[in-house]
C-alpha positions in Angstrom: -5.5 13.9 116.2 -5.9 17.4 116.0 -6.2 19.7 113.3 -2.5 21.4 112.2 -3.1 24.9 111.3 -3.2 25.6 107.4 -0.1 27.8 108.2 2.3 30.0 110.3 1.0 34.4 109.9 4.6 35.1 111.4 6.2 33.3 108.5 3.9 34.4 105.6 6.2 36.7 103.1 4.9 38.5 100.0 6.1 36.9 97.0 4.4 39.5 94.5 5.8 42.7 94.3 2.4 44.2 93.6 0.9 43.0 96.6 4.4 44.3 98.6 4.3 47.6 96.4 0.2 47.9 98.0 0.9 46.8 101.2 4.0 49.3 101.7 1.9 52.1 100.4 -1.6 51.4 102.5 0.9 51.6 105.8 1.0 55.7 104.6 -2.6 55.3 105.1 -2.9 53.5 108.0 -1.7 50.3 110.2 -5.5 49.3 109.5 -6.0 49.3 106.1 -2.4 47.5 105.5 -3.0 45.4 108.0 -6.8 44.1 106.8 -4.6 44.0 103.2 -2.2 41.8 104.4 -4.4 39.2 106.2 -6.6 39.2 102.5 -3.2 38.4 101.1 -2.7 35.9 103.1 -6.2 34.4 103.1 -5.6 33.8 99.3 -2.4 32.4 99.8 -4.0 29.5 102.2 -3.6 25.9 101.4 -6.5 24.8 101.6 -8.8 27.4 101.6 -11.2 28.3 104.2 -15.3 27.9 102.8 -16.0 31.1 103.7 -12.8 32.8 101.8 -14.1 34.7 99.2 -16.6 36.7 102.2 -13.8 37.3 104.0 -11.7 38.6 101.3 -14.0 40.9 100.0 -14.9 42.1 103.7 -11.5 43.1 104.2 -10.6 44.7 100.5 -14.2 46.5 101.1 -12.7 47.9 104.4 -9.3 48.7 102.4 -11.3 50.6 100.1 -13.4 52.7 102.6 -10.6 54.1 103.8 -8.6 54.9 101.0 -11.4 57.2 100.0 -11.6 58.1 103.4 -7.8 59.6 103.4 -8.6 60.5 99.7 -11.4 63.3 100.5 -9.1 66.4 101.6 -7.7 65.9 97.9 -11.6 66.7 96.6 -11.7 70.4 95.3 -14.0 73.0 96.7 -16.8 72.8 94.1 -16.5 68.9 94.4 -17.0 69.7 98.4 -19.8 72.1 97.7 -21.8 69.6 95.6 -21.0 66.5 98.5 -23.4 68.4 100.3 -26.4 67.1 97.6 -25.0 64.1 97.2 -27.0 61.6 98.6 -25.5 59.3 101.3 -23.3 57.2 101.2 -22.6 57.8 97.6 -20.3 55.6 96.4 -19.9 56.4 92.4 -20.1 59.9 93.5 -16.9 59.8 96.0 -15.1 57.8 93.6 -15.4 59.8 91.0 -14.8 63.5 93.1 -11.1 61.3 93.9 -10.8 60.2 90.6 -10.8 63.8 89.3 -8.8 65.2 92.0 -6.1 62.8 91.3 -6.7 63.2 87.6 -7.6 59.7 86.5 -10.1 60.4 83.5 -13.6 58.2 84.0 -12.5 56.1 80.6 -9.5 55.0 82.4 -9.6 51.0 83.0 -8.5 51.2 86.7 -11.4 54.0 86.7 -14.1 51.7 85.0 -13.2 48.7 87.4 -13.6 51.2 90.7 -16.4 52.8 89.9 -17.6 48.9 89.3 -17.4 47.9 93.0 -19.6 50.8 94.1 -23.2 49.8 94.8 -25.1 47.6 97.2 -27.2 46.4 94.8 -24.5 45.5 92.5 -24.2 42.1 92.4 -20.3 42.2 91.8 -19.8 45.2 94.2 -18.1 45.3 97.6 -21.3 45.1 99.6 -22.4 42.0 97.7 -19.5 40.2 97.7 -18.9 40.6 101.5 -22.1 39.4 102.5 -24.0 36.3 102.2 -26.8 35.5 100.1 -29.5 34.5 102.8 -28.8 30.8 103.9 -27.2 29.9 100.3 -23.7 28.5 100.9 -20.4 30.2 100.8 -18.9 31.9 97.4 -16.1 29.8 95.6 -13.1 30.5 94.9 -13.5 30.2 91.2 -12.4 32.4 88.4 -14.8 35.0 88.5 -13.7 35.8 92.4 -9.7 35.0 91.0 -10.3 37.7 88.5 -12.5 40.3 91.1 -9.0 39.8 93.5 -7.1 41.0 90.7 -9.0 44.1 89.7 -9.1 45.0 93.2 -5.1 45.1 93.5 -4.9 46.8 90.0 -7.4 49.5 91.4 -5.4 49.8 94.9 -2.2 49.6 92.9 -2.9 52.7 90.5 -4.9 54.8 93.0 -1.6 54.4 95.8 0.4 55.1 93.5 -1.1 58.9 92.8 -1.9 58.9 96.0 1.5 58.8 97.3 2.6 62.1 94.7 -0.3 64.1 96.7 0.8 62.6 100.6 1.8 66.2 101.4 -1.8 67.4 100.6 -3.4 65.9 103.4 -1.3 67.5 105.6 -1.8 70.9 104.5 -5.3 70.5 105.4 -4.4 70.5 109.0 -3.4 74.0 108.4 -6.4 75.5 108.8 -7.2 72.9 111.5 -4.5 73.4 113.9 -5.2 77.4 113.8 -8.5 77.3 114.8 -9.5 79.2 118.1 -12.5 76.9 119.1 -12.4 73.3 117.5 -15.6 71.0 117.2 -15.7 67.3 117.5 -16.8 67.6 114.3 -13.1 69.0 113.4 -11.7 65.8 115.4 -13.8 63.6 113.3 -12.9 65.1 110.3 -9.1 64.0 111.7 -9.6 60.7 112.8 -11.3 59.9 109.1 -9.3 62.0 106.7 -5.9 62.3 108.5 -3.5 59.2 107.7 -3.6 57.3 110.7 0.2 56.9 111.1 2.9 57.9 113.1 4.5 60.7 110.9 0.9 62.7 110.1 -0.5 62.0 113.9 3.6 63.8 114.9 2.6 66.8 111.8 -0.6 67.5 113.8 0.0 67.2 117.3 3.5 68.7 117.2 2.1 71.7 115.6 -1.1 71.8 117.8 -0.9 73.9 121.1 -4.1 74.9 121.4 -5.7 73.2 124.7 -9.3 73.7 123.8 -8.6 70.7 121.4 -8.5 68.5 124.5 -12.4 67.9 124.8 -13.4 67.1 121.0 -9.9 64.9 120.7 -11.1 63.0 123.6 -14.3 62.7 122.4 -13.4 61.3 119.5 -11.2 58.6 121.4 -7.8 60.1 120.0 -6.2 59.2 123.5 -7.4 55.8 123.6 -5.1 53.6 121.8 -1.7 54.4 122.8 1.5 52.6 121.1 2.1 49.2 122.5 6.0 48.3 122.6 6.6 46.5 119.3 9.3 44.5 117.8 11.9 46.1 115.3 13.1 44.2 112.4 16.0 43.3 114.5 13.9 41.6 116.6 14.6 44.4 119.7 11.3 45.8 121.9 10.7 49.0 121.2 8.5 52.1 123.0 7.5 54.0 120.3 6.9 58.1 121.5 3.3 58.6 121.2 2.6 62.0 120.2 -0.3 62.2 121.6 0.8 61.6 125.3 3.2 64.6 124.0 1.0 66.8 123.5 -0.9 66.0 126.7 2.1 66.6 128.7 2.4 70.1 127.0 -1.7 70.9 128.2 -0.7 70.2 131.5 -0.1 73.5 132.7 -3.1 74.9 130.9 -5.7 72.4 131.2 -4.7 70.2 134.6 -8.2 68.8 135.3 -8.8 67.5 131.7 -5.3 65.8 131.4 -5.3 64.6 134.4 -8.8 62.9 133.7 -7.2 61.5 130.5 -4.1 60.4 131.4 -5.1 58.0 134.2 -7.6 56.1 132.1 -4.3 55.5 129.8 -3.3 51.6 130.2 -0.1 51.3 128.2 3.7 49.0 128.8 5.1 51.9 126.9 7.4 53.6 129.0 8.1 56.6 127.1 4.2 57.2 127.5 4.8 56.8 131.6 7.7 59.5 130.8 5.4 61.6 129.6 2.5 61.1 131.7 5.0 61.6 134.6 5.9 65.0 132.9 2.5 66.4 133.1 2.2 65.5 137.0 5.0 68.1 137.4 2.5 70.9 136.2 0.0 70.1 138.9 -0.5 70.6 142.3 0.8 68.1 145.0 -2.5 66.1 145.1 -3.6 66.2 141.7 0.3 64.4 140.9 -0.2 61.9 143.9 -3.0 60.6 142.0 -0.1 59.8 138.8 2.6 58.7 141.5 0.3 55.9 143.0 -0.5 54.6 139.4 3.1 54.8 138.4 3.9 52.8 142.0 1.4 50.5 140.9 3.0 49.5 137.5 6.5 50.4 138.8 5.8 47.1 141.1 5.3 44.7 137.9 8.2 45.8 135.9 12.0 43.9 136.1 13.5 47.1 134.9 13.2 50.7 134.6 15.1 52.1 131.3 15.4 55.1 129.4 14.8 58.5 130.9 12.2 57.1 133.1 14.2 57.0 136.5 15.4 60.7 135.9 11.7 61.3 135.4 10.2 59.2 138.6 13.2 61.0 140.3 11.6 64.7 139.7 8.3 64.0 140.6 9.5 62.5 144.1 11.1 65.7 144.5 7.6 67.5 143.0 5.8 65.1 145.8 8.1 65.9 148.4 8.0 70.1 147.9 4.6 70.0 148.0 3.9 68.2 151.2 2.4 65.2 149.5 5.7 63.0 151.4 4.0 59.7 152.0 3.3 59.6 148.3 6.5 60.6 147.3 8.1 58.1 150.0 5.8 55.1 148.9 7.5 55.8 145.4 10.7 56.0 146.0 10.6 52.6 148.0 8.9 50.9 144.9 11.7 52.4 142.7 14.8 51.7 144.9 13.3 48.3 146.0 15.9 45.5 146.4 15.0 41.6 145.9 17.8 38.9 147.1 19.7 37.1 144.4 16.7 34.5 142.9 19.4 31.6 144.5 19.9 32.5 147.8 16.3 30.7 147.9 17.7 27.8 146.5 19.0 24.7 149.0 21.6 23.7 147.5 22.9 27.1 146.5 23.0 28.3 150.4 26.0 26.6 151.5 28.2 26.7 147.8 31.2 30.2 147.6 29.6 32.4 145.4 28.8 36.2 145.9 25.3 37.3 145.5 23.8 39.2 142.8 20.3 41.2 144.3 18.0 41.9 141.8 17.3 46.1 141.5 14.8 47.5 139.2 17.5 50.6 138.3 21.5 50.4 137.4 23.9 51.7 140.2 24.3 54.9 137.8 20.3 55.3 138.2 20.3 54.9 141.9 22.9 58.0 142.1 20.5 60.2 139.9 17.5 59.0 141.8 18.8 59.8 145.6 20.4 63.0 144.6 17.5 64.4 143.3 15.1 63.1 145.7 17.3 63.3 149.1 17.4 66.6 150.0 13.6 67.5 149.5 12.5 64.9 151.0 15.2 64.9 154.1 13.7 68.2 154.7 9.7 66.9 154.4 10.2 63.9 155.9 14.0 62.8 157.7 13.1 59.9 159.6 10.8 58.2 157.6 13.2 58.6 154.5 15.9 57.1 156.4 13.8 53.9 157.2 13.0 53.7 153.6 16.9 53.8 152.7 17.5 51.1 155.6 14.8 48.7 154.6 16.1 48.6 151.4 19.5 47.7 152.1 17.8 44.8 154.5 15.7 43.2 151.7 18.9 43.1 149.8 19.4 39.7 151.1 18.0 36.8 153.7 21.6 37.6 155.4 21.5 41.0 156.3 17.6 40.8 157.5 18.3 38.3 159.4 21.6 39.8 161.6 
């Protein structure tokens, strides 16, 4: 018989308010660091226990703590950042305790003392040690002395959350100088991507404020564009497309920088729609060709979904038009069919359907509202581009619509 799993992540719920309080707070941080938190949690919380428990705990609440001092650097005050540059590195006691005086936590504090005792790889009862094995010796237990390290280690997050939360503004004002700069280094992006709360609301603060198109090359470099926001459930259980703000500011660079975005946005593999939105957007800054390129990739994806929502078909509607006015008409053509296409009701294939009274229901990827906006927008431009072929398009639409019509 095989082995039941120890338990269900979806139905895992945080029954201490610390470990809520922590979790809540490391999302300011990052989706990362909360989520590494909240698998450690839950790790703990397994009945029974895996061998290997305590390794993987401490791996995860050593990756936790990397990048809370990561996001706690820009709070390090300009001598401390002058006298970084001796420190040797990888310092550990040394960035802890640059933080721990920027946030004003004396060295005598207890949740000080208890940091500054994970740092060190040869500390037996550090971070490093704990997460890795001792050569071929077996796997840490679970006993009190690992009970008690789990407990200092939330007292420390805890605390150190807590002030960091009072200074969440600070790290923002060090995009200030960032965002002004004339010629950015990927050095400047990698300061970002490890300083910079990786989170919705500080990634919106930077790239809303940031219209300078000479960041393209070190923000792609760094690999900025290539996550983008997967649709995500809501608490009410509804999918969600989440705006990316870095496909907005993309779309902005467009007009500037049409190579470069271009280049980006078709390595961009995302269900997100409001990213295809925006991706679309930029295509109607460039030239016929260079937006053919989008419209065939949009075609492409356009062919796997059921449904088309939001201001996407207004959107796929304007670049038709763009395709159209700048003799790029087969694209623009080979678009619109995907959008407009028409599949018979999923009955009408069924036998014992065929004969019953029942009126058909054909399957369209847009809402009869949508298919008004679509063909008034893209009509006219591309009746004068391309007249005949547009009408066939219109016509073998209505004839997929169902068996009954193709075949009369």
């Amino acid at each position: 018989m095989p082995n039941e799993p120890i338990e269900n992540p979806e139905l895992f719920r945080f029954t201490d308010r610390r470990q809520e309080r922590i979790h809540k707070r490391l999302a300011i941080v990052g989706s990362g660091p909360a989520e590494f938190f909240y698998d450690a949690c839950r790790l703990m919380a397994s009945q029974p226990q895996f061998k290997s428990t305590t390794h993987l705990v401490s791996h995860l609440i050593r990756e936790v703590e990397s990048s809370v001092r990561a996001v706690l650097e820009p709070l390090r005050t300009d001598n401390d950042k002058a006298t970084k540059k001796n420190e040797d590195k990888g310092s550990h006691k040394a960035g802890i305790r640059a933080i721990l005086k920027a946030l004003k936590i004396p060295e005598t504090d207890p949740v000080a003392e208890l940091w500054l005792s994970f740092a060190g790889q040869s500390n037996e009862a550090g971070l490093h040690a704990r997460a890795h094995r001792d050569n071929l010796a077996p796997a840490r237990p679970t006993d009190d002395l690992f009970i008690k390290f789990w407990d200092d280690a939330q007292a420390v997050l805890d605390s150190v959350l807590d002030r960091f939360e009072a200074h969440y503004l600070e790290s923002h004002r060090a995009l200030d100088g960032l965002v002004r700069k004339e010629s950015p280094t990927t050095d400047d992006a990698k300061w970002i991507k490890l300083h910079i709360p990786n989170t919705q609301v500080a990634m919106w603060d930077f790239f809303y404020r940031l219209h300078n198109p000479a960041w393209l090359e070190p923000l792609e470099a760094e690999d900025f564009f290539r996550y983008p926001y997967a649709p995500a459930l809501d608490e009410h259980g509804n999918l969600t497309h989440t705006h990316w703000p870095h496909s907005r500011f993309l779309s902005r660079m467009a007009a500037s920088k049409k190579e470069a975005v271009l280049s980006i946005f078709m390595g961009v593999e995302t269900e997100n729609i409001s990213i295809h939105e925006d991706r679309i957007e930029a295509a109607l800054s460039m030239p016929g060709v260079m937006a053919a390129q989008v419209a065939e990739k949009e075609r492409v994806w356009i062919e796997k979904q059921p449904h088309l929502f939001g201001l996407y078909p207004d959107r796929i509607s304007k670049l038709i038009s763009h395709l159209a006015s700048a003799n790029q008409s087969d694209s623009a053509l080979d678009l619109l069919a995907a959008v407009i296409k028409v599949e018979p009701d999923p009955k009408e294939a069924e036998l014992e359907d065929k004969h019953r009274f029942w009126h058909p229901k054909p399957r369209t990827k847009i809402n009869d509202w949508e298919y008004k906006v679509v063909l008034s927008n893209v009509l006219p431009p591309l009746v004068a581009a391309a007249p005949i072929a547009t009408f066939e398009i219109i016509l073998r639409s209505i004839r997929n619509s169902s068996p009954a019509v193709s075949s009369s």
